[in-house]
N, C-alpha and C positions, 0 to 999 in steps of 0.2 A: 590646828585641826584641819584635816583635807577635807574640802566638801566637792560635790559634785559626781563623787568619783560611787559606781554601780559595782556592789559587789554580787559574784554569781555564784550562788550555793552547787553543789550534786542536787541530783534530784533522782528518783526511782523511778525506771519504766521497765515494762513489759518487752520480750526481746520481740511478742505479736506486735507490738505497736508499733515499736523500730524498725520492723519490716516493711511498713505500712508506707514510710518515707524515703525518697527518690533522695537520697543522700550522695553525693558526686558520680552522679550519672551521665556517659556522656551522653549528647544528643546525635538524636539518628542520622550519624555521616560518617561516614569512613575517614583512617587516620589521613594526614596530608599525602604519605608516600604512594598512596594507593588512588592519588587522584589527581599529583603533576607527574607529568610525563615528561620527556626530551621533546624541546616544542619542534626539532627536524623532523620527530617519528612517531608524533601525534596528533589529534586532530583537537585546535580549542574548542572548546563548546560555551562556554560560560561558566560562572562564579559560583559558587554555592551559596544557598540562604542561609545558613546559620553561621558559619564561619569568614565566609564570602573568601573560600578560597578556590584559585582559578584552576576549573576540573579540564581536561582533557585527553580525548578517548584514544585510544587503540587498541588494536587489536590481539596486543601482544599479551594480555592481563587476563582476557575473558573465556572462556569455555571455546569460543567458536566467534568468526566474525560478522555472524547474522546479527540485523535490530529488524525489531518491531517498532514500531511509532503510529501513537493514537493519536487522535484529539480531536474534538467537532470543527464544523465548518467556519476557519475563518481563525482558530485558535493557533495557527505558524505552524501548521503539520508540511504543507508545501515548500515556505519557506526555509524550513529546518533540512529538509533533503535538499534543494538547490545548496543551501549552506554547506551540508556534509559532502555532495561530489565535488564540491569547487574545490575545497581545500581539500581532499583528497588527494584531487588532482596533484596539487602542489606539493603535497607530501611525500607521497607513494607514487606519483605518477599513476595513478589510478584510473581506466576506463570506466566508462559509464554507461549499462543500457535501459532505460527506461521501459517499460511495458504498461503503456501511456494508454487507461481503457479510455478516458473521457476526452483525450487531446490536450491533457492542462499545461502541460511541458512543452508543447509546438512550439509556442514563440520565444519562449526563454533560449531553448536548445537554437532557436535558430540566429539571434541576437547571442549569443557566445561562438557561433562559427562551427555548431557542433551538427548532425547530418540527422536528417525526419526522413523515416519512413513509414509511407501514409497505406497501409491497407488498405481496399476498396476505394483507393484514388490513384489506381494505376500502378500497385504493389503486388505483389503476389508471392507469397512461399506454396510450396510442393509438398502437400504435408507426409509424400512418401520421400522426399529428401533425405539421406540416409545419415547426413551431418558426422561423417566418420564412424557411424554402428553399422554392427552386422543387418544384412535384412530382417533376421528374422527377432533381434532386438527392437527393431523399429516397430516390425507388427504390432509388437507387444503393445508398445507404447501410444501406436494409434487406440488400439482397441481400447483399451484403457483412459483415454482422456476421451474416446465417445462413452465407454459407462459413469465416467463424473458427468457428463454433459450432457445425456439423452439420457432415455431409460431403457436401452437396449441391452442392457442387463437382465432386465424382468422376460426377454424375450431370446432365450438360449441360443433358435435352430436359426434366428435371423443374426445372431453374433458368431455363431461358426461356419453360419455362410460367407460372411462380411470377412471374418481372420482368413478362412479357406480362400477367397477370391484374390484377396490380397496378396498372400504367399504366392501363387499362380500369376500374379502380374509381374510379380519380382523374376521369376522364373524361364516367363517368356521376356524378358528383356534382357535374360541370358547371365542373371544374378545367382549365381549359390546360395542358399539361406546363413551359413553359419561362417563365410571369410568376408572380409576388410579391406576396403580399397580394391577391389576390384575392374580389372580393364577387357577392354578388347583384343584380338589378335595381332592388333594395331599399336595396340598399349596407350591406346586413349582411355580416360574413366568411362566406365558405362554412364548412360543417361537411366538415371532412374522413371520407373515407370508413374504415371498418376491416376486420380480417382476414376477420371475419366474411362481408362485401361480397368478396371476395377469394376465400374461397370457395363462395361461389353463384357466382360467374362459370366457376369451374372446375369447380362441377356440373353446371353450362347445359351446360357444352361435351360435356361426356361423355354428357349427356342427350340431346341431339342426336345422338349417333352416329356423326359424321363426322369423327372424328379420324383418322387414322390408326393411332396408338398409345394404345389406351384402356390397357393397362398402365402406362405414363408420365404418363397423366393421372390414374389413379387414385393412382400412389404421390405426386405434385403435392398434390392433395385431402388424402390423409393425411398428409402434413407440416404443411399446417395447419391442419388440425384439433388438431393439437397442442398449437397456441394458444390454439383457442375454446372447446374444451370445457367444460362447469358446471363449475367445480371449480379451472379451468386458465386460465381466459379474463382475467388479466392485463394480455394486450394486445390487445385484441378486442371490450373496451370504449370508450367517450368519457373522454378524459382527466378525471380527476377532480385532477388538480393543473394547478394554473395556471402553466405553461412559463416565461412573459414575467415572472415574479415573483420565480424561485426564483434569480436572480443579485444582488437587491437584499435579501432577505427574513434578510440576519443571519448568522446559525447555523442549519443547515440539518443534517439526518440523513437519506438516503435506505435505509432500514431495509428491508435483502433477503434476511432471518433467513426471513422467512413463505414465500419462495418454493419450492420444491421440489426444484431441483436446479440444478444449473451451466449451466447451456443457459438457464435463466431467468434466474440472475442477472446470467448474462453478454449475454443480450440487452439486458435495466435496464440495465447499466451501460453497454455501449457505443451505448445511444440516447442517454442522459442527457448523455453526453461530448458525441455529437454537434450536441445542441438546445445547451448550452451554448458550445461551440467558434461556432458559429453567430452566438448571440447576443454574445459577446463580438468577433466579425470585424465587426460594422455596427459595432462602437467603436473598432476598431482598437486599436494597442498606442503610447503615448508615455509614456517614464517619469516625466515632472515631474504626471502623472493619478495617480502611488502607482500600488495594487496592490486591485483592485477586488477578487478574489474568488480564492480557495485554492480549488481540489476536488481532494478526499484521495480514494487508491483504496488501499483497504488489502486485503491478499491477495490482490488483482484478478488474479490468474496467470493465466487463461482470457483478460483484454483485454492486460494488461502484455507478455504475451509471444509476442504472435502480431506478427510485422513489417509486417502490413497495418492492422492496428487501430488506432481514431485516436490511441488514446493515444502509440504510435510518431511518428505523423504531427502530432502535437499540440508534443511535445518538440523534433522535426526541424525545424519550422519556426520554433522562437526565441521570438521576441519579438516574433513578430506577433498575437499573444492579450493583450488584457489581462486574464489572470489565472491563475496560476501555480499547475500541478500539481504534485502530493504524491503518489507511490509508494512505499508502502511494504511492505514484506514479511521473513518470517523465513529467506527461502529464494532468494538473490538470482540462482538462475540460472530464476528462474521470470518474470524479468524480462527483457527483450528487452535483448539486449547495445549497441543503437542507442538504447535508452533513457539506460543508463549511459553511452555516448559523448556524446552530447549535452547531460544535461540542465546546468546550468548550478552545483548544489551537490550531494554525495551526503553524507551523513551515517551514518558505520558504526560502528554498536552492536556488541556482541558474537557474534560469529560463531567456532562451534568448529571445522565441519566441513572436512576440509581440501578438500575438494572445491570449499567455496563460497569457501570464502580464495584458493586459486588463479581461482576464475573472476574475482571482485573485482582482484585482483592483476595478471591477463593485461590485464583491460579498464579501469582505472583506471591503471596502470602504476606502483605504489606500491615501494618498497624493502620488501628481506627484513626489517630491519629494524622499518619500519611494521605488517609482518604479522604478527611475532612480535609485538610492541606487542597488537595486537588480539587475538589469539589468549589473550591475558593479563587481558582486558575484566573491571570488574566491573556491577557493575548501574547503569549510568548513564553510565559512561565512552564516549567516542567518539574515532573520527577525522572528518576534515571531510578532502575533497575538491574543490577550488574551481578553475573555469575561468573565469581573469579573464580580461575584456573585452581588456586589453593584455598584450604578454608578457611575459614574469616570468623571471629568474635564480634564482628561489627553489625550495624543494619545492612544489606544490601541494595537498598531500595533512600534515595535521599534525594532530598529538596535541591534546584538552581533556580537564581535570581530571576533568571531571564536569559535564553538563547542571543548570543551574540553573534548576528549574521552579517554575511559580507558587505550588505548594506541597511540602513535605516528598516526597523519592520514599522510601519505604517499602520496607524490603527487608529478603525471609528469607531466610534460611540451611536449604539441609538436611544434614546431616553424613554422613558414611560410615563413621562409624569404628566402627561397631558389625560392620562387614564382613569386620574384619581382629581378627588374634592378635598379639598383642606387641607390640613393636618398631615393629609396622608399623600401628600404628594412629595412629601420632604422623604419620605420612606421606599419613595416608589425605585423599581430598579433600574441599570442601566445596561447594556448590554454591547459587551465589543465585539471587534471581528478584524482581522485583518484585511487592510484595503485590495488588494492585489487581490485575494481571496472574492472579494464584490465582482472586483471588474471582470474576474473571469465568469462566475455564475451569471452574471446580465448580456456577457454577448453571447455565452449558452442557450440561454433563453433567448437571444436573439435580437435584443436592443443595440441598438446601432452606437456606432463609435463616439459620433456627437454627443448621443442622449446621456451615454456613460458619464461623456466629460461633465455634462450639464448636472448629473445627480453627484460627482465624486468631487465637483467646484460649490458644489450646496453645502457638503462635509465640510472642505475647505475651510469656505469662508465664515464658520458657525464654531471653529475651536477645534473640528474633528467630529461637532455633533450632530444629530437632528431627532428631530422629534418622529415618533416611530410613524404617527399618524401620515405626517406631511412626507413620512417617506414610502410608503404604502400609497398614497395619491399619487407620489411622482410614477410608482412602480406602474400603476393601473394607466397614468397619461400617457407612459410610453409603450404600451400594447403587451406587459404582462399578463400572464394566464391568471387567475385566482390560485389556482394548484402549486404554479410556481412561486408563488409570493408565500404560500404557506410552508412550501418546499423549505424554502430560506429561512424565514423565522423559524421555525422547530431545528434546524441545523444549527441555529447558533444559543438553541434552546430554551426559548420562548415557549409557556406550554399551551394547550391546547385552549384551554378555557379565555387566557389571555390573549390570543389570537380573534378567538371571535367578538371578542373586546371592540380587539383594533379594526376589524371589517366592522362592526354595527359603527364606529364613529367615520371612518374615512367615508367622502364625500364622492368616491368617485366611483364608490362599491353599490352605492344606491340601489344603481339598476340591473347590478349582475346577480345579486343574490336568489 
């Protein structure tokens, strides 16, 4: 007699029931072939979560070689791009130019041997520089990043004074509106005209008298004067960077830390898009050329998220640029949602807020699933987002391990359990962030080199951790702001109620409250 042995009948089901069951499903990853590449003609990135096989990008799979890349402060959004230009580099031999609004990239780019230039620290571009377009393409181009960036849109007779002056400077400095490369009788280039030239033409006029509306010419005048003034005249001087250089020149930092306010970086930046967009169209786009040149726009929200701005129009049109934009930011609905629809890979670091999880979700169209996934992130963890060239039965959108960068990513801990009584401090939570990420938010804020080493040797010598309270005292002994301390914690997504937690207990907040 056999014993032990289970015998299994038939049994009757419903074919509704059997629907019901995830019956050899694969899980959300794409097959192996569509995720190792030729490691000469791709860029590694990391393993996948489910499978843990070794994914690695290029460009040659994807719709277009644009990425997007979120993630809050501290979650390897920075380190992830130093990662992807370095091996680029090595790749593709791939330049780099950064449009660097906070200066975060200064010392990296200069510690690799790669070249910073510092607006309003003794840099200057011509923002009538004609960077290979015709004059009267450039007008265009001015006019248009002052309607993203002012509201000289809402005010007609002062924007076709502004276009009208402009065309007129170009004119008397002996420029045709519609040829290319234009010289002198000499055959030297002409020297393009500047704002400055722009306005004395709109002095002359009001000088004369004969306008009709001296009110519209005067407020014309004081917009830009905005530009020229000592102090201000950024763009209103002769280029002192060489245009025709800065696609071939390496490693590249456009440092717009010196500037003064968002109206200025956001003019830098969206001229720099446009001289570059330019110069990369007389090369056109073929992919057996590799991948000529990355420019990274980090926090760029003032260009990313306006639907006229080139960086939109950059993304939209594909693969007709040889060389592939980088947006990144910690806040992804500051990003044009036609950004995210088109560009060609998105890369999503750690994102808490459910606000920005749903926007990500509506316009990448991820499972509940992937979102909880993210919502989970630790410091370095991502999903990847990919719109291949051909169509796919698979997910698009799929889990990695962890980002594998060219060096150690470094990460603290701050604890909360100093918040909670009993029980509940075993429950209480903890919160990372990328080191590198600290150090640069504290000499932002302004604490000194020492003080840095003194709060990231606390980390050190604690496991990587601290207590959020005794790190919020150190923050206050070293002459942070209150604003700035809150600045930080909600970046690394601390919520609000929790925060005033930690100021009623820290001891050093006593007397600022």
């Amino acid at each position: 007699m056999v014993t032990g042995v289970k015998i299994v009948l038939p049994k009757s089901i419903y074919n509704r029931d059997l629907a019901r069951r995830n019956l050899f499903v694969r899980p959300p990853e794409p097959p192996e072939e569509f995720l190792i590449n030729d490691p000469a003609d791709s860029i590694y990135v990391g393993k996948t979560k489910i499978f843990h096989v070794p994914f690695s990008w290029t460009f040659k799979n994807v719709t277009n070689p644009h990425i997007c890349i979120v993630g809050i402060t501290g979650s390897g959004k920075s380190y992830f791009v130093k990662t992807l230009l370095t091996r680029a580099s090595f790749v593709w031999g791939t330049n780099a130019f950064i449009i660097d609004w906070a200066g975060e990239y200064r010392e990296w780019v200069k510690q690799t041997g790669g070249k910073v230039i510092a607006l309003g620290k003794g840099s200057y571009i011509n923002l009538l520089d004609l960077g290979g377009m015709r004059p009267i393409e450039r007008v265009k181009q001015v006019i248009r990043s002052l309607e993203i960036l002012t509201d000289i849109s809402q005010y007609p007779e002062q924007r076709r004074l502004t276009e009208q002056s402009i065309e007129e400077a170009y004119v008397q400095a002996g420029f045709h509106m519609s040829e290319k490369l234009q010289r002198d009788p000499l055959g030297n280039p002409l020297v393009p005209p500047t704002l400055k030239d722009v306005q004395r033409i709109l002095e002359e006029k009001l000088k004369h008298g004969t306008y009709e509306f001296p009110a519209e010419l005067e407020n014309a005048i004081y917009r830009v004067k905005q530009f020229t003034r000592e102090g201000e005249n950024f763009f209103s001087e002769q280029s002192t960077v060489d245009l025709d250089s800065l696609t071939k020149a390496g490693l590249v930092d456009l440092d717009l830390s010196g500037l003064p306010d968002e109206v200025f970086r956001g003019l830098a930046g969206l001229s720099m898009l446009q001289f570059l967009k330019e110069k990369m169209r007389e090369e056109g786009w073929a992919a057996e050329k590799g991948l000529k040149l990355f420019v990274v726009l980090d926090e760029a929200w003032k260009i990313a998220k306006d639907e006229h701005s080139d960086a939109v129009m950059i993304v939209r049109e594909g693969r007709k640029y040889q060389f592939g934009l980088i947006v990144a930011s910690q806040n992804p609905t500051d990003i044009s949602e036609a950004i995210f629809s088109n560009v060609g890979t998105t890369f999503i670091l750690r994102v808490k807020f459910e606000t920005y999880l749903s926007y990500l979700q509506s316009t990448l169209n991820f499972s509940d699933f992937m979102r909880q996934e993210i919502s989970k992130f630790g410091v370095g963890q991502c999903a990847v987002n990919m719109a291949f060239q051909t169509t796919v039965k698979f997910s698009e959108t799929f889990l990695l391990e962890r980002i594998d960068g060219e060096e150690p990513l470094l990460e603290y801990f701050i604890d909360l359990a100093s918040l909670y009584e009993g029980s509940k401090r075993d429950l209480a939570r903890t919160y990372s962030f990328e080191k590198n990420e600290l150090v640069r938010k504290l000499r932002m804020f302004g604490v000194s080199d020492d003080n840095v080493a003194t709060i990231t040797d606390g980390f050190d010598k604690n496991k990587k951790h601290m207590d959020v309270v005794v790190f919020v005292d150190l923050l206050f002994r070293y002459g942070l702001a209150k604003m700035n301390i809150v600045s930080f914690l909600k970046d690394i997504g601390i919520d609000d109620s929790t925060i005033i937690n930690i100021f009623n207990r820290a001891k050093s907040d006593k007397g600022r409250l």
